[in-house]
C-alpha positions in Angstrom: -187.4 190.0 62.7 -185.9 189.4 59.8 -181.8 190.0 59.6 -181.4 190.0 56.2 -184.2 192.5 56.1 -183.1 194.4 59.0 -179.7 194.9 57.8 -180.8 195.9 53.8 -182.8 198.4 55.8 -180.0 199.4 57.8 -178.2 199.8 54.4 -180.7 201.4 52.5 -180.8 204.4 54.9 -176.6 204.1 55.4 -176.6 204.5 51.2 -178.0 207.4 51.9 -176.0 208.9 54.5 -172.9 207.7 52.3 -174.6 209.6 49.2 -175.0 212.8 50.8 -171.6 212.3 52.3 -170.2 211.6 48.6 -172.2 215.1 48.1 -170.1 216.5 51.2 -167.3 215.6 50.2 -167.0 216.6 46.4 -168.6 220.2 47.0 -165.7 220.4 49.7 -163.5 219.3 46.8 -164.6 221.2 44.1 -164.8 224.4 46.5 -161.6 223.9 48.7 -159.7 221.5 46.3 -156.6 219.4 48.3 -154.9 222.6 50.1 -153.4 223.6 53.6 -156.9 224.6 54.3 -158.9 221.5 53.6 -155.8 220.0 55.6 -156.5 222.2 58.5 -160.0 221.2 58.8 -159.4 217.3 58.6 -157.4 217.9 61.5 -159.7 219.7 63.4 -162.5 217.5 62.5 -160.4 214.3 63.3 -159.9 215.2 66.9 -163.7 215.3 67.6 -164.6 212.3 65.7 -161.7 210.6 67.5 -163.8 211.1 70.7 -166.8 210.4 69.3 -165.3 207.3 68.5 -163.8 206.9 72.1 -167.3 208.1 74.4 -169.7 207.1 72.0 -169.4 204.8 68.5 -166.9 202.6 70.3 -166.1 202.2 74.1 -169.7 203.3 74.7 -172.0 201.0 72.5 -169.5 197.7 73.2 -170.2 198.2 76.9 -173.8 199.6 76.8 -175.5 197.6 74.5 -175.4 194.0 75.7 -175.9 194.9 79.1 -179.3 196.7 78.0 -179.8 194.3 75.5 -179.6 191.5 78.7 -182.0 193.3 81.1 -184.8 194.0 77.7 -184.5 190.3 77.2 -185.9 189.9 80.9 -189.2 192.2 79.9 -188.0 194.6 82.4 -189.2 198.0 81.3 -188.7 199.4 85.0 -185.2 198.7 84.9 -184.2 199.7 81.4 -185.4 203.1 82.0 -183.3 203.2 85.5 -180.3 202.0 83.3 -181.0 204.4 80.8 -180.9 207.7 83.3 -177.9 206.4 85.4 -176.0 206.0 82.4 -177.2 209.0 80.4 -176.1 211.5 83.8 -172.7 209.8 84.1 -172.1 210.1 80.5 -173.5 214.4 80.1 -171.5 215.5 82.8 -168.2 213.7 81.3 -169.1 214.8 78.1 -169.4 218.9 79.5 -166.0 217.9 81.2 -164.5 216.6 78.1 -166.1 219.5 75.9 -164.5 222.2 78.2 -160.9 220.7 78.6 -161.5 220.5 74.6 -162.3 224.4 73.9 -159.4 225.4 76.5 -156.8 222.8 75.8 -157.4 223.1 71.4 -153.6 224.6 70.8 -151.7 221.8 72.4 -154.1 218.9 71.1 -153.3 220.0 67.4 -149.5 220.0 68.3 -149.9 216.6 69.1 -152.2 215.4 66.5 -150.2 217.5 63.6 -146.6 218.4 64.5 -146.3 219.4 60.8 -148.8 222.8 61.1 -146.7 224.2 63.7 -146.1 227.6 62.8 -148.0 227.8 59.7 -151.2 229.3 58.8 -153.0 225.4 58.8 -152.2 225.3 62.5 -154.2 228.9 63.3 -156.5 227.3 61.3 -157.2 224.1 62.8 -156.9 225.5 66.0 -160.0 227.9 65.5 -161.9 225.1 64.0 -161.3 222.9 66.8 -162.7 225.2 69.0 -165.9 225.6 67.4 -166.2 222.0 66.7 -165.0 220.4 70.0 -169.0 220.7 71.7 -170.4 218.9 68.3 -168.4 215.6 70.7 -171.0 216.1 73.3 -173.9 216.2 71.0 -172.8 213.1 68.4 -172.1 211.4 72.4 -175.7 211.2 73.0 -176.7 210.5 69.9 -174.8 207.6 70.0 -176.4 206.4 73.5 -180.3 207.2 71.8 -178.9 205.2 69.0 -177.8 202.1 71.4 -181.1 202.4 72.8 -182.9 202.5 69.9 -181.1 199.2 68.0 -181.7 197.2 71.1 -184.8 197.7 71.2 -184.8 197.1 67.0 -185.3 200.3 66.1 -182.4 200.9 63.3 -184.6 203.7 61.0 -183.6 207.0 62.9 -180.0 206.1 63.8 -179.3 204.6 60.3 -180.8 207.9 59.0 -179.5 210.5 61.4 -175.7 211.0 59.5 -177.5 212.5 56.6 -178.3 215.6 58.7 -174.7 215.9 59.3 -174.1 216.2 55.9 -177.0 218.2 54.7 -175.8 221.0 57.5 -172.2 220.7 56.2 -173.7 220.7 52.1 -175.8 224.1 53.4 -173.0 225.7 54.9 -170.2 225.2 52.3 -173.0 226.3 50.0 -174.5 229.5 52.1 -172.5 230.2 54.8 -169.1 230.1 53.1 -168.7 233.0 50.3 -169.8 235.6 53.5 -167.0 234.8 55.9 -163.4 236.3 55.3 -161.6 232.1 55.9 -164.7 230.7 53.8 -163.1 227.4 55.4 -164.2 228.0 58.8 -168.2 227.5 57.9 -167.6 223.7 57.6 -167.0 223.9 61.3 -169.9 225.3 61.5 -171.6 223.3 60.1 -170.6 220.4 61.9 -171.8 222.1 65.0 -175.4 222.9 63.5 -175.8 219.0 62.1 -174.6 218.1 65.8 -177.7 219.8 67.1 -180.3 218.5 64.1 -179.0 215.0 64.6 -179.5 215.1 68.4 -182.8 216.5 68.3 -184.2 213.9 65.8 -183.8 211.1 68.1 -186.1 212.5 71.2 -189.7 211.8 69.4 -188.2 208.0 68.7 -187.0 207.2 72.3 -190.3 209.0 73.5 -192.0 206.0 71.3 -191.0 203.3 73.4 -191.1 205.2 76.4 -187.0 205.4 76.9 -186.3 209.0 76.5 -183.2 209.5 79.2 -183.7 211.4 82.4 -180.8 213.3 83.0 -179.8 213.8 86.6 -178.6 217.8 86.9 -178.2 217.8 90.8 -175.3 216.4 92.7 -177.7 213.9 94.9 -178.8 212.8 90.9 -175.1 212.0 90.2 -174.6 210.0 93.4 -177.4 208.2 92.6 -176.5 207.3 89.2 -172.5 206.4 89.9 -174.0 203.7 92.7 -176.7 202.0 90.4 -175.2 198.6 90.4 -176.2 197.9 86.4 -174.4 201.4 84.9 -171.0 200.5 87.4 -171.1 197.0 85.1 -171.5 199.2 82.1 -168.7 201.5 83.6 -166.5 198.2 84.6 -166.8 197.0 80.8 -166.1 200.6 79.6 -162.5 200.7 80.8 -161.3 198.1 78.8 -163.4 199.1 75.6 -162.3 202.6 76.0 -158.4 201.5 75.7 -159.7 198.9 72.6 -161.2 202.3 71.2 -158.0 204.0 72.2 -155.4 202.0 70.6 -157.3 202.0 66.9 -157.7 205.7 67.6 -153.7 206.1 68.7 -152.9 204.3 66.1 -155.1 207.4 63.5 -153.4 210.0 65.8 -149.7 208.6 64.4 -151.0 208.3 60.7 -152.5 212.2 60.9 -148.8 213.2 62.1 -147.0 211.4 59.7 -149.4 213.0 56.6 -149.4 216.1 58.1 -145.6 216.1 56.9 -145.4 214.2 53.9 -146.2 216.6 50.5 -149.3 219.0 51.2 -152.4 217.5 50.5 -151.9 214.3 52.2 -154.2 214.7 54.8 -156.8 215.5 52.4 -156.2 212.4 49.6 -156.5 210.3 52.3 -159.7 211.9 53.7 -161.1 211.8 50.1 -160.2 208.1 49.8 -161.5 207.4 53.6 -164.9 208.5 52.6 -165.2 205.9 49.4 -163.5 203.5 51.4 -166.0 203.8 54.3 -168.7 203.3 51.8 -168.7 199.5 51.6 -167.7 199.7 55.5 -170.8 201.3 56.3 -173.2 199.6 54.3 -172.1 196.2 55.2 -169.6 196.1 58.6 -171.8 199.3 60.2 -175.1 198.1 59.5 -174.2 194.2 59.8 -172.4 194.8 63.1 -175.5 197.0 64.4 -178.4 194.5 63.4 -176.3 191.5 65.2 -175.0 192.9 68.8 -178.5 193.0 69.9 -179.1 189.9 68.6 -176.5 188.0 69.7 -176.1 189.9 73.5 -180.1 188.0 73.7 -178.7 185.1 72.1 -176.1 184.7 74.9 -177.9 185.9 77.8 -180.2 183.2 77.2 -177.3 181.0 77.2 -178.2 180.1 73.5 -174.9 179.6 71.9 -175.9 177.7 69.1 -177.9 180.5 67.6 -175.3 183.2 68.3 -173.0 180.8 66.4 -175.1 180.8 63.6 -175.5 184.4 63.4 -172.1 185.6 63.4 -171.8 182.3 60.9 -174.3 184.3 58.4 -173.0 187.8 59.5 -169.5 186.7 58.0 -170.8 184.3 54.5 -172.7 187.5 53.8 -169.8 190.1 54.5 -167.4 188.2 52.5 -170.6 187.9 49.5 -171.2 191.4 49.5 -167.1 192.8 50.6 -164.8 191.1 48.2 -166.6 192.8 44.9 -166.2 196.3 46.9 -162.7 195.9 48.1 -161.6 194.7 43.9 -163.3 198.0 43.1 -161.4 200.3 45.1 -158.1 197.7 43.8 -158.9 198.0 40.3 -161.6 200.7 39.8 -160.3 203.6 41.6 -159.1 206.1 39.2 -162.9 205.9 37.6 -164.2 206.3 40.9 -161.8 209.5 42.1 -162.5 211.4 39.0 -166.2 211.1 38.8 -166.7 211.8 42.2 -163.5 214.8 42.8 -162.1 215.9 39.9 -164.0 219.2 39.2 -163.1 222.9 40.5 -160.0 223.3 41.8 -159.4 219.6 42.7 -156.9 219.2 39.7 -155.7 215.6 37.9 -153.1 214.9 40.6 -155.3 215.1 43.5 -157.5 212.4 41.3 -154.0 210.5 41.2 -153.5 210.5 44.5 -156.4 209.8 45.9 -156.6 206.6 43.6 -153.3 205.8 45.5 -154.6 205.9 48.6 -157.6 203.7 47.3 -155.7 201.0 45.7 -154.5 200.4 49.2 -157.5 200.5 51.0 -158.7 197.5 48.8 -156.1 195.0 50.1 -157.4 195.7 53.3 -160.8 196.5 52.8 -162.6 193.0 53.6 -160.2 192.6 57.2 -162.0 196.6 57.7 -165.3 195.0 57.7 -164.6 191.3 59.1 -163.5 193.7 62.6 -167.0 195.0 62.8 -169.0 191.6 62.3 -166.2 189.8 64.8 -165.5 191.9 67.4 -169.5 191.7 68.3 -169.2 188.2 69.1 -166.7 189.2 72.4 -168.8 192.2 73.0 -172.3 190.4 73.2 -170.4 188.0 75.9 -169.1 191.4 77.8 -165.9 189.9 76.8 -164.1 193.2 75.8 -160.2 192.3 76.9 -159.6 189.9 74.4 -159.9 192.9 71.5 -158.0 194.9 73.7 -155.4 192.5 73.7 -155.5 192.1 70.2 -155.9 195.7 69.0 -152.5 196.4 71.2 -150.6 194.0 69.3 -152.5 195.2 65.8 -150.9 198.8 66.7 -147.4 197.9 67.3 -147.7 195.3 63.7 -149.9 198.7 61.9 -146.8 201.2 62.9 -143.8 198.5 62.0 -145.6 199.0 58.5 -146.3 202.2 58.3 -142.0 202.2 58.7 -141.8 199.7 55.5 -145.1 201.6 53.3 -144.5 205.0 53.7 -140.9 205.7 52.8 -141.6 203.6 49.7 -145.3 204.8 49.0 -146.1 208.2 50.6 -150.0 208.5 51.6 -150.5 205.5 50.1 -148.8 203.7 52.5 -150.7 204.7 55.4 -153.3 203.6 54.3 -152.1 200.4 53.0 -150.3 199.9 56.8 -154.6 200.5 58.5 -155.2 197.6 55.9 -153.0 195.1 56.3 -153.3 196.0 60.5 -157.0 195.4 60.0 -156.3 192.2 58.2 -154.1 190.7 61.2 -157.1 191.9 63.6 -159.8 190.3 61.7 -157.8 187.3 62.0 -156.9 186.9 65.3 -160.2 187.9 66.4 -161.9 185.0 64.7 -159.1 182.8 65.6 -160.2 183.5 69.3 -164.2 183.0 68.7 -163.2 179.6 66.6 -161.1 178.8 69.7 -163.8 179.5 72.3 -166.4 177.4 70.2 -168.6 180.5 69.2 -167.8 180.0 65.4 -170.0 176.5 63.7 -167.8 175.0 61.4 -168.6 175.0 58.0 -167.7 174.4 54.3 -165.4 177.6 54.3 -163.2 176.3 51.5 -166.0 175.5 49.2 -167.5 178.4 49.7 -164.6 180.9 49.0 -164.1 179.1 46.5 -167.0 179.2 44.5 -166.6 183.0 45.6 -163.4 182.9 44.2 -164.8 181.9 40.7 -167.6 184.4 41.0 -164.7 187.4 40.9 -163.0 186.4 38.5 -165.5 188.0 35.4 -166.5 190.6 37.7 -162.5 191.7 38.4 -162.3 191.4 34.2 -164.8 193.3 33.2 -163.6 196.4 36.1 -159.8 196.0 34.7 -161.1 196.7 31.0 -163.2 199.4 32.2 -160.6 201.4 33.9 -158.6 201.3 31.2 -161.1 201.7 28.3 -161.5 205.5 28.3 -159.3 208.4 29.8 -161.4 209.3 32.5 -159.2 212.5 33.7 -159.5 213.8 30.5 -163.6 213.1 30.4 -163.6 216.5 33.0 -164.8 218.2 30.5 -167.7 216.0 29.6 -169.0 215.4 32.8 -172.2 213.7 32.2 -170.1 211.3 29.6 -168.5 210.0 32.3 -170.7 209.7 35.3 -173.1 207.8 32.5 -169.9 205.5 31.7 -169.3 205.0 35.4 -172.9 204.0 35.5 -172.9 201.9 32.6 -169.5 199.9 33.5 -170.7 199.6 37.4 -174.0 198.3 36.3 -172.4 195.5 33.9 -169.9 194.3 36.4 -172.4 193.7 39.2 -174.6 191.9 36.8 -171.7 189.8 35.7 -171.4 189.4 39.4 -174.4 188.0 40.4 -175.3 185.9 37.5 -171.4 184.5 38.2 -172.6 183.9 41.8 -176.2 182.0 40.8 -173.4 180.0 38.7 -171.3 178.6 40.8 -174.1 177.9 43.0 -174.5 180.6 45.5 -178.2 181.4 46.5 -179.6 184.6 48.4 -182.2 182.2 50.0 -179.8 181.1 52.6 -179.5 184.1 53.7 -183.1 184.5 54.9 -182.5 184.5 58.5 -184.8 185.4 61.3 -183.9 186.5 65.0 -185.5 184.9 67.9 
């Protein structure tokens, strides 16, 4: 298998999940704008996707993955698909637990998450939306284990594609659903429950390929059997410490949606707007680079074969910092053009564009530390070595909220976001700090290299400065083809600029052609 190809495939169908997002996200602009509403359902939304993040994306995957990947690099089929049940019971009849505790317990989560509602319509709001969106945890949950399955086993097509459904059932129901309900704002939750249900059902026909579609255990004996398997009590022994890794990053979200939700109205949604650009670049190149190599490098070291799991994470980090530093100068430099082209239409007005370009200014500093976390923290996870990011994610928390007390008084929204930034900076560099440390990073030219990277940037970052600054793009609203075409055009130049810079100083793709073993 190819990486590089593997990956750009990976990214291809990722684009495409981050296009229709984009599509998502300025319908839900021009339609619901930056209000107490769009508020509301941020908050509502968060709390599922923060347990998503927790049973599935996160604690789940780091702990799952390798230990599959280990028994698949022994040819067992047998025992992959005894893995696969045991762990596949355990993690339905937590999920129905979790789901239920959810639906009943929705008032008191949103006072936690978003102090500021209390008492106001938003809070009703959310609350509502929670409710209907809390099962849409259990869904995504096992999605997330037929995705595992499916990237060990080098699969990456259907997970890669399966977020588009997401957003086509949230597109259909902003779009539909909305102008026949008296709080139009309550079909987005509906939505998310509806694309919770296509994206599940899309994976069974691909696990039934390669004859790995999880048995679920619905008796009590089934249960038993699947808590004593000695493979899913190693997944289970590697989960606690990935769920409080998973839980710190997310505690650390919980503290940044409280303090938006009472800073000026509209916070919560600038930053939302912002998150999804932002996550753009993370997707395409930390998501996909991070899922191509765990199941790569959890063979590499069951084998024992540390030199090639050296290498990979060696190529998974020349490529992210190739491919991360032109994105995270964009959002620096670029993101007024980037706001209004994508937002500013309906009743998101010129100081939601204004604000959100705020937000995405500070996402750029920390943009490239973002991505480094999800190339990095694979190399502990394919050694089922999941403490040491708990350790560092603890101390990343207490450095992220000793910023947010310096950012935000001085620069609102803005300086939440700058505060995840600069925190995902420090963990990006103690992470690699610890791999270099445990010999699992080659050495290599690292200062030549920057530095013809640096060089490369430097026309690139000029010709994005003039751009922004060439036309009034809040004022282009009302020629909105002008300026998606100018976007267009100006994007277009600077990443030709970019990569002729980069065959310049010397830089060539074909070192990137890298195979798996």
């Amino acid at each position: 298998m190819n990486l590089l190809s593997a990956a750009a495939k990976v990214s291809s169908l990722t684009m495409l999940s981050r296009i229709t997002g984009l599509l998502r996200e300025t319908l839900i602009a021009r339609s619901f704008g930056a209000s107490e509403w769009t508020d509301a359902f941020n908050v509502a939304f968060r709390l599922p996707n923060l347990l998503r993040r927790l049973f599935a994306e996160g604690a789940f995957s780091q702990a799952f993955v390798p230990i599959l990947g280990e028994i698949s690099s022994n040819g067992d089929q047998k025992q992959a698909q005894i893995l696969v049940n045991a762990v596949s019971t355990l993690l339905f009849w937590a999920l129905l637990l979790t789901v239920l505790v959810g639906v009943i317990g929705a008032p008191a989560l949103i006072l936690i998450i978003a102090t500021g509602f209390k008492g106001g319509p938003a809070y009703d709001a959310s609350v509502v939306m929670t409710r209907i969106m809390f099962p849409y945890i259990g869904l995504i949950s096992l999605v997330s284990l037929s995705a595992g399955i499916l990237n060990t086993f080098q699969r990456f097509a259907i997970p890669a594609f399966t977020p588009v459904l997401l957003n086509l059932a949230l597109i259909g129901s902003a779009i539909f659903l909305a102008p026949h309900l008296d709080q139009p704002i309550y079909a987005l939750s509906i939505g998310v429950l509806i694309g919770g249900v296509l994206q599940l059902a899309i994976q069974i026909p691909a696990l039934s390929r390669i004859g790995l579609l999880p048995r679920i255990g619905l008796l009590p004996g089934a249960i038993k059997a699947a808590a004593a398997n000695p493979d899913a009590r190693r997944v289970l022994r590697l989960m606690g410490p990935a769920v409080f890794a998973v839980s710190v990053a997310q505690i650390s979200l919980i503290i940044n949606t409280n303090i938006a939700s009472r800073l000026q109205a509209g916070s919560v949604s600038w930053l939302s707007y912002a998150d999804r650009l932002m996550e753009f670049p993370t997707a395409l190149l930390g998501v996909a680079l991070g899922t191509v190599l765990l199941p790569s490098l959890s063979k590499a070291n069951a084998k024992n074969d540390l030199v090639h799991a050296g290498e990979l994470l060696l190529w998974g980090l020349q490529l992210t910092f190739l491919l991360a530093a032109p994105c995270a100068l964009a959002l620096f430099i670029f993101g007024e053009p980037l706001a209004a082209v994508l937002y500013h239409y309906g009743k998101f007005n010129a100081l939601d564009v204004v604000m959100t370009q705020r937000a995405l200014a500070a996402y750029g500093v920390g943009l490239i530390g973002l991505i480094l976390v999800k190339i990095l923290a694979p190399g502990f996870y394919s050694r089922q070595d999941i403490r040491t990011p708990v350790k560092i994610g603890l101390l990343v928390l207490v450095a992220t909220q000793l910023a947010n007390l310096v950012f935000v008084p001085w620069l609102g929204h803005a300086g939440l976001a700058l505060s995840v930034g600069t925190g995902a900076c420090l963990n990006a560099t103690l992470l690699w700090v610890g791999l270099h440390r445990r010999g699992a990073l080659p050495s290599s030219a690292w200062a030549k290299y920057l530095g013809q990277l640096f060089l490369a940037l430097i026309p690139f970052a000029a010709v994005l400065f003039y751009a922004a600054g060439a036309h009034n793009w809040i004022e282009l609203q009302a020629e909105p083809w002008l300026r998606i075409g100018l976007l267009a055009l100006w994007l277009g130049i600077a990443a030709i600029v970019y990569f002729a810079s980069l065959a310049l100083v010397g830089i060539r793709w074909q070192k990137f052609l890298r195979h798996a073993k």
